[in-house]
C-alpha positions as CSV (number, residue, x, y, z in Angstrom):
1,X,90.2,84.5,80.2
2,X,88.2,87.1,78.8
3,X,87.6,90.5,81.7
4,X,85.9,93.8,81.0
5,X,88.0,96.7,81.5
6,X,88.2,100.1,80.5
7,X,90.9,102.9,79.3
8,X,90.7,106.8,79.4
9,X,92.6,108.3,76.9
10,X,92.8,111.8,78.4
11,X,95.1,113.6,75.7
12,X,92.4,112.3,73.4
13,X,89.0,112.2,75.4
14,X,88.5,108.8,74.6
15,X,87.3,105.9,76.8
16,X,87.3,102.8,75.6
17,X,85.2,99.8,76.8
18,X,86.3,96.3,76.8
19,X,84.2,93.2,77.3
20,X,86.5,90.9,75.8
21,X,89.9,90.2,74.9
22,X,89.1,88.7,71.6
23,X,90.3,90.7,68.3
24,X,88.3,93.2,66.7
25,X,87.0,91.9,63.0
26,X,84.6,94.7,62.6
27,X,83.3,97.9,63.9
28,X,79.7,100.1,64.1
29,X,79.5,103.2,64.2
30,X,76.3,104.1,66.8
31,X,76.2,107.7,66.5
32,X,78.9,110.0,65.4
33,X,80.9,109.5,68.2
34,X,80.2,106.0,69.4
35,X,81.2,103.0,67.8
36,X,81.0,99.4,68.6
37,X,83.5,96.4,68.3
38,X,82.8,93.2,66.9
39,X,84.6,90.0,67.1
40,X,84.5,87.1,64.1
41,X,80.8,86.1,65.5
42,X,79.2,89.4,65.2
43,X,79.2,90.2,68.7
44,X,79.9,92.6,70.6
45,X,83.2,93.3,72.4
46,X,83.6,97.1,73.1
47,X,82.5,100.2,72.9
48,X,84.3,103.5,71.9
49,X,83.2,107.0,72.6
50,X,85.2,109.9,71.3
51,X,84.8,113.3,72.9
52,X,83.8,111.0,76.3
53,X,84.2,114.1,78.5
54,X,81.4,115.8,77.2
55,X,79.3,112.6,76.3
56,X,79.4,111.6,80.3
57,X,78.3,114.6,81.5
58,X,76.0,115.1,79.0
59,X,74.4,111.8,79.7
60,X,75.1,112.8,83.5
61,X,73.4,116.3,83.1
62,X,70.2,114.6,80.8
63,X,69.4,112.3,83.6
64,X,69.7,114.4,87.0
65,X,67.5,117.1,84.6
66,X,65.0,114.3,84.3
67,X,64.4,113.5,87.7
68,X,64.5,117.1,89.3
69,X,61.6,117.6,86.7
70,X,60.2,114.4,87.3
71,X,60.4,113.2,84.1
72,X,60.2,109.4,82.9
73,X,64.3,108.2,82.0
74,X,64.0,105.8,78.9
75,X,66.0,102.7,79.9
């Protein structure tokens, strides 16, 4: 059975998100720190996201700047 789960890899200040259990037969990369796992059909299976520290509060800061300034968040 196939169940989402995630790792931190504090040392390395990755987090790693799994959707499935199946094996990885290809990868995306995003952005230069996010990539994308893809299993033998193309879809998608987890997500990887170096430097995750700053990336979550990044993300964090971007959206609690957005509403103090009332600004529309892009979904």
């Amino acid at each position: 059975m196939n169940k989402a789960h995630m790792g931190y890899f504090e040392k390395d200040d990755v987090l790693h998100l799994a959707i499935s259990d199946e094996p990885e037969v290809s990868s995306v990369e995003l952005s230069p720190n996010i990539t994308v796992e893809l299993n033998n059909k193309g879809e998608l299976i987890g997500i990887e996201i170096l430097n995750a520290s700053a990336f979550v509060r990044d993300s964090i800061m971007e959206s609690v700047q957005a509403k103090i300034l009332k600004f529309p968040i892009a979904a």
